[in-house]
N, C-alpha and C positions, 0 to 999 in steps of 0.2 A: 672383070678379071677372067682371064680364061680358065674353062671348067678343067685342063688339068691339073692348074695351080692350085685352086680350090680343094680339087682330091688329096695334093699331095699335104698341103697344110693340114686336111682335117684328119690324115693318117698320121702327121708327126704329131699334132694333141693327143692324139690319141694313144702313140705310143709314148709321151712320156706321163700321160695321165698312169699305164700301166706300169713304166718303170719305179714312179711314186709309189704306187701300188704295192708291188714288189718290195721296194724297200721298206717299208712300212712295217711290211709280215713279216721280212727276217727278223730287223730290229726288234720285234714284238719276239719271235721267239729266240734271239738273244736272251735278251732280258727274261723270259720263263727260267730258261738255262740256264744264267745264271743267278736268278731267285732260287732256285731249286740247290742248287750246288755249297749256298753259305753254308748250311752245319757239315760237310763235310769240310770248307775251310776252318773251319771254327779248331776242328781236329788237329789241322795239319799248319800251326801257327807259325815252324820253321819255313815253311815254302812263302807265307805272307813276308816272312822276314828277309829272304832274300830277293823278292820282289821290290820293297820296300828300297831295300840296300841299294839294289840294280838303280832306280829312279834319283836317290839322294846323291849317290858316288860315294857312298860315305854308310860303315857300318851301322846297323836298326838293330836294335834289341826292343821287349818289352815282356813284361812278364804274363800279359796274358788278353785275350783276343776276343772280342763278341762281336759281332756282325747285326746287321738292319738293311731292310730294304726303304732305298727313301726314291722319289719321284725322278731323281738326277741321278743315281745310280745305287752301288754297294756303299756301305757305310764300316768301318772299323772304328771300334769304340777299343783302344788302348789302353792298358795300365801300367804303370813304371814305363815308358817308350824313353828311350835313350837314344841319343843319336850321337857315331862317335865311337872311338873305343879309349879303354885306358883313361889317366888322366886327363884327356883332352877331351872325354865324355861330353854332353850336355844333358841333364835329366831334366827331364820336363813334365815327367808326373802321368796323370790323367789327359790324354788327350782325342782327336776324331781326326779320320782320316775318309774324306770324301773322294769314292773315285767316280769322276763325274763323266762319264763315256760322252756324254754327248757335248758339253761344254769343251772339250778339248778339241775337238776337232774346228772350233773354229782359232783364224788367227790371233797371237800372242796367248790364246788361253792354254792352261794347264790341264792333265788329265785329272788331277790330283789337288786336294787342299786341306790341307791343316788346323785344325781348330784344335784351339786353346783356351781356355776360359777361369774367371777369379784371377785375373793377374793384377797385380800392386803396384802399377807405373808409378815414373816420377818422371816429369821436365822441368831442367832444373837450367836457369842462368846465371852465368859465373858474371864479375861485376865487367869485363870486357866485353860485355855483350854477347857471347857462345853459349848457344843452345845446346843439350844433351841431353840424352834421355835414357834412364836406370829401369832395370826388371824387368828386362828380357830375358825367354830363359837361356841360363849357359852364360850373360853376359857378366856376373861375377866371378868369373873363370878368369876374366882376361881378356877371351879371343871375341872374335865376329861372332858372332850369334846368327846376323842374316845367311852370312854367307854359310854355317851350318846347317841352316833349313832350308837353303835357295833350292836344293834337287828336289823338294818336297811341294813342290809349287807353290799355289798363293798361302799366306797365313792369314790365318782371321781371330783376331784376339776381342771374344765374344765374352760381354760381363763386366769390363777392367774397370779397375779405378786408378784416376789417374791426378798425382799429387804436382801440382804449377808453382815453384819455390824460385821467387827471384829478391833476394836480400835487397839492393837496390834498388828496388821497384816497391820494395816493401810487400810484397806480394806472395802470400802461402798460402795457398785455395787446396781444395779437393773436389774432385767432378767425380762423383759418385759412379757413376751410368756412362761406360767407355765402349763402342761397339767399333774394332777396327778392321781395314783388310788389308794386305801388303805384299803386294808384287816387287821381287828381287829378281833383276837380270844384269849380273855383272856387279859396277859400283852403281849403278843406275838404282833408286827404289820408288816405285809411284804405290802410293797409300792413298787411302779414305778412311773417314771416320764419324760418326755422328756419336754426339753427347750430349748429354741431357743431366738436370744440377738435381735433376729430382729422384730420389732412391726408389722410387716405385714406379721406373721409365719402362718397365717390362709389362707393366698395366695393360692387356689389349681395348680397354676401355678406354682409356687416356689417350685423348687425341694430342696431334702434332701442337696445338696451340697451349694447351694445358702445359706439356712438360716443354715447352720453348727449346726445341732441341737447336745443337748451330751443328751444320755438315760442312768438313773441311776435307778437299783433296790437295795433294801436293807429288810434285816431281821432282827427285833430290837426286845428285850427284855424294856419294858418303864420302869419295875418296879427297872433291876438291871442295867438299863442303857448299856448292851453288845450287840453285834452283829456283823454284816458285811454287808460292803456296795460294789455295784461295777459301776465305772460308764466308759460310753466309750462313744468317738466321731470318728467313723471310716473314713469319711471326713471333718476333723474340719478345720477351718479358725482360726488360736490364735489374730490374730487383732479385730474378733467380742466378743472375750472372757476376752482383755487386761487389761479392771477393776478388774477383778480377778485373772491374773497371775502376783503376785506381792510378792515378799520375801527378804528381806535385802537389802530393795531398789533397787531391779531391776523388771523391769517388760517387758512381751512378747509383744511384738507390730508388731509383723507378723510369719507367718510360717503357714504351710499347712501339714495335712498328719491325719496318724492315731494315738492316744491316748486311751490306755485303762488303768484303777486302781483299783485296792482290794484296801479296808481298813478293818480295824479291830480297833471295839470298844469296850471299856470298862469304864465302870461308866461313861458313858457317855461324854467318849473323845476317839480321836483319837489316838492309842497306836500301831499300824502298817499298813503300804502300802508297797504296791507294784507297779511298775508303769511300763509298757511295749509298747515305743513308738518308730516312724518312722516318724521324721518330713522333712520338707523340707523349706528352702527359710526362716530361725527364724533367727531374729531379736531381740535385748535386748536392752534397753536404762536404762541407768543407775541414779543413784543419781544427780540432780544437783549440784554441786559445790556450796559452800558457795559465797560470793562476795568476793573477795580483791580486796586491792588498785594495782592501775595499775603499782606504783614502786616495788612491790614484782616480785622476780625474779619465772619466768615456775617451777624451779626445786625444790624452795623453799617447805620444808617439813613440815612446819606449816601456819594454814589457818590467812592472818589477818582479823580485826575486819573490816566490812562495812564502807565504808565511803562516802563523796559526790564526791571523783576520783575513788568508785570501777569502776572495768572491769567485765561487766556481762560474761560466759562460755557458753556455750552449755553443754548440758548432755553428757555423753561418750555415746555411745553406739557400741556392736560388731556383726556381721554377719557371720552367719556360713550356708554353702551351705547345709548339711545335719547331722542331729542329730539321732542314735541310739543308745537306752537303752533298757534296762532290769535294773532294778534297787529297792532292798529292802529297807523300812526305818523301823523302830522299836522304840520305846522308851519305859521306864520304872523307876520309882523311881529317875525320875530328870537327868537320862542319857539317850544317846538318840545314835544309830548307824546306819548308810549307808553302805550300801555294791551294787555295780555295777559290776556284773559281766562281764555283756558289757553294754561297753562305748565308742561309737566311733563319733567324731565329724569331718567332712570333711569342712574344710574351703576355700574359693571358690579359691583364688590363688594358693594352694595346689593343687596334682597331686592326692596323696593318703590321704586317712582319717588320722586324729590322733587315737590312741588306744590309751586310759585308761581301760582296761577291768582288774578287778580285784580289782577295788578300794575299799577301806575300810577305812570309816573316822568316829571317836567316838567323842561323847562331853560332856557336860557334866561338873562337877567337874575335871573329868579324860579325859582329851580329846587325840585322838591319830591319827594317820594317817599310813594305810601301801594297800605297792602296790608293786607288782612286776617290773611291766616297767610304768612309766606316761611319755606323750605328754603336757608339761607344758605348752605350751603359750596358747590354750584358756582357761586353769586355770587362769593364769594368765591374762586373758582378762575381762571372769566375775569378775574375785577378783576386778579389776577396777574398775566395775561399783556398789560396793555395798556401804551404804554411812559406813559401820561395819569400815572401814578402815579411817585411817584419810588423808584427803584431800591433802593432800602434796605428800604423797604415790602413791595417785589415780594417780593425776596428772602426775606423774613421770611414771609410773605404763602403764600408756596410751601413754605417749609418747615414750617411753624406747622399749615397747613391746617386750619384753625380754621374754627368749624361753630356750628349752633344753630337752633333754630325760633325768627322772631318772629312775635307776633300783635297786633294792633293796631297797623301800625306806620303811624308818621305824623312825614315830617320834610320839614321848610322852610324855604328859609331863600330869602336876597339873596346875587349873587354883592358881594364885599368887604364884603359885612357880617353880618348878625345870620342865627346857626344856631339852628332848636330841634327838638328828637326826643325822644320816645315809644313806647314800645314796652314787648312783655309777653318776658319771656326764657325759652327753656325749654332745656334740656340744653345747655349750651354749653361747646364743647369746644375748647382750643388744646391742641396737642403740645409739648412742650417744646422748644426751641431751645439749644444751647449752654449758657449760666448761666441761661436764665431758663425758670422753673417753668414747670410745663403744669397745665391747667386742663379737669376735668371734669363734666358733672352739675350745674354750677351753673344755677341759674335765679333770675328775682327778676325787676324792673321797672325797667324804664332811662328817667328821665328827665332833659332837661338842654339847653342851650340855649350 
C-alpha cells in the first residue's frame, strides 16, 4: 500500500477516534447539567407540564412532581397525572415518566416512556370467539385509551395482574405477576410481555426456571382487528400454568420442558397456530364422572341419575413420559383443521415412542380424519378423559385401554349424517372388562360407512 494512503487512513482513525472523544465529554456534561438542574424543575412543575402537553398533543396536568437521576436519563415520578381535559379526562393516578435521551435517538424509539404500575387487567372472550381486554387506564370512559397515551411514547404497565375469563372454554385463571411494554403508532400496536403464575416473581433470587415465566410479543392492527402473536416458555413448569391448560374437559396438571406458538389473528379472533413443543413428565386429568348409583354395573354405557347410594369416581387421568410436536391449527368460516406433522408421545411403560406423525383431523360441519400410520392408545387415552364423550364410554374407555396401529386411515363423514372409514388394523388389543372378553393380536381391514 502506498505510504500516502497509509498516512491518510491512520489520520482519519485518528480523527474519528477524537470526534468519539468529543462526544463523549459533551454528553457527559449534558447529563452533569442536567443532573444539576432537577430541583430547580421540581419548583417549576407548570413548565414540565407543558412540555409534557407539547409531546402528548393533548392537555397533562398532575398534582405534583419529584424527579431522579436514573442511568437512561431524568426520571419524573407523578401524582394524580391526568391526561386530557374536561370529561374526556383519563386519570391515571401515580405514574413515571422516563425521558430517555439517549434511547430516542435511535430509530422507531421514543424519547419518552410511561410507566404505570398495580393495574387489574382482564382478557376476556365473548362465546364468538373476540378477544378484549379491560383496565386500561381511561378505558371505562369509553374512548381509546392508546391512542390518549400514544404522544407519550412506549407504555410499560410494570406489576399488573392480569384476569383470563373465557366462559366457553371454561376458563377463569389469574396471572398474578404482569410485566408489559406497548408501542402505539397510529392503529398499529406492537407489545411485549412476560408473566409469571408465581406472586413472588419480583424475587431477584428466583431464577427463570423457578417461576416458569412465558414471554409473549405480538403486532396488532386495533382498527381491523388482524395481526400475529408469538408466545414461548422455554423452561416452563404446566402444573404453574394448569388454570389455563384446559379444553374439552381435560386439563395439564404437570410436565416440564419447552413450548413455543405463532398465532394469527383476524377481526379480532384467533384464526391460526401453530405450536412446536418438547415436554417431559405431562400429566392430564380428565372430566369427572357424573355420580351413579352404586348398582350400575363398571361397564354400563349410560350415566344414571344421582342419588342418596351414588358412588363418587376419581377423575381419569393419563401419563405420558414424553411428548413431541410440531403441530398446525387453522380455522375459517365455521371449519376448522389440524395437521401434526410430528407427533410422537413416549409412554413410560413403553420401550419406544408412539408415532402419530402425519395426522390430519377436520371439523366442522364436514369433519374428517386421515393419517398414514396412528399409535391408537394414547388417542385413545385422551378420548377418555374428555367429558365430549358420554360417560359409559369414558368409563369403558379407561378400563378397556384398548390399543392398535392403524395405517391408511381415512374417515369422513357430515355432522347428522352419512359416516365412512378405512383403515389397515394391526395388533389390536382390548382388556377385558367385567363379562366381556378382551381382545388380542388381532389385525385385519376395517371398512364401513
Amino acid at each position: 500500500m502506498p505510504t500516502k494512503i497509509r498516512r491518510r487512513l491512520r489520520l482519519a482513525r485518528r480523527g474519528l477516534w477524537y470526534a468519539v472523544a468529543v462526544s463523549l465529554v459533551l454528553v457527559a456534561l449534558a447529563v452533569g447539567i442536567v443532573s444539576q438542574v432537577r430541583p430547580l424543575a421540581e419548583r417549576h412543575p407548570d413548565r414540565i407540564a407543558e412540555w409534557l402537553s407539547a409531546r402528548a398533543g393533548r392537555p397533562i396536568a398532575f398534582d405534583r412532581v419529584r424527579t431522579a437521576w436514573t442511568r437512561r436519563g431524568p426520571l419524573l415520578r407523578l401524582d394524580g397525572l391526568r391526561v386530557g381535559e374536561g370529561k374526556d379526562a383519563i386519570p391515571i393516578g401515580a405514574a413515571e415518566i422516563l425521558v430517555s435521551q439517549y434511547a430516542g435517538l435511535l430509530p422507531g424509539r421514543s424519547f419518552t416512556e410511561l410507566r404505570v404500575r398495580n393495574l387489574e387487567l382482564t382478557l376476556e372472550r365473548s362465546d364468538d370467539g373476540r378477544w378484549d381486554v379491560r383496565g386500561l387506564p381511561g378505558q371505562g370512559q369509553g374512548g381509546d385509551p392508546l391512542s390518549q397515551l400514544e404522544g407519550l411514547g412506549e407504555l410499560q404497565v410494570i406489576d399488573a395482574q392480569l384476569g383470563i375469563v373465557a366462559p366457553s372454554l371454561k376458563i377463569d385463571a389469574r396471572i398474578p405477576d404482569v410485566d408489559l411494554r406497548v408501542r402505539v403508532s397510529g392503529s398499529r400496536v406492537r407489545a411485549g410481555a412476560r408473566a409469571s403464575m408465581r406472586e413472588d416473581a419480583s424475587d431477584e433470587d428466583a431464577s427463570d426456571e423457578e417461576l416458569a415465566p412465558i414471554d409473549v410479543a405480538f403486532d396488532f392492527d386495533r382498527e381491523r382487528g388482524d395481526g400475529r402473536a408469538y408466545a414461548a416458555a422455554k423452561r416452563t413448569d404446566l402444573s404453574a400454568w394448569s388454570p389455563l391448560l384446559r379444553a374439552l374437559g381435560v386439563a395439564a396438571t404437570a410436565g416440564n420442558g419447552r413450548v413455543e406458538a405463532w398465532a394469527t389473528l383476524r377481526a379480532h379472533q384467533i384464526v391460526g397456530m401453530s405450536v412446536d413443543a418438547e415436554l417431559k413428565d405431562v400429566r392430564l386429568r380428565g372430566a369427572a364422572f357424573p355420580a351413579r348409583n352404586s348398582a350400575v354395573s363398571a361397564t354400563s354405557t349410560t350415566a344414571a341419575a344421582p342419588s342418596a347410594g351414588s358412588v363418587a369416581e376419581a377423575a381419569p387421568q393419563a401419563a405420558f413420559a414424553e411428548v413431541k410436536t410440531v403441530a398446525h391449527w387453522r380455522a375459517e368460516g365455521g371449519r376448522w383443521r389440524l395437521d401434526a406433522p410430528q407427533l410422537r408421545v413416549h409412554v413410560a411403560e413403553q420401550d419406544k415412542p408412539l408415532v402419530l406423525d402425519g395426522l390430519l383431523i377436520a371439523g366442522g360441519r364436514r369433519y374428517g380424519l386421515l393419517a398414514e400410520r396412528i399409535d391408537a392408545a394414547p388417542l385413545f387415552a385422551v378420548a377418555a378423559l374428555s367429558d365430549r364423550l358420554d360417560p359409559g364410554l369414558r368409563r369403558w374407555l379407561t378400563k378397556a385401554r384398548p390399543g392398535a396401529v392403524l395405517e391408511r386411515v381415512e374417515v369422513s363423514g357430515e355432522r347428522d349424517g352419512a359416516l365412512r372409514a378405512r383403515a389397515d388394523v394391526r395388533d389390536l388389543r382390548i382388556a377385558a372388562v367385567g363379562d366381556a372378553i378382551g381382545i388380542s393380536g388381532l389385525s385385519g381391514s376395517l371398512r364401513g360407512d
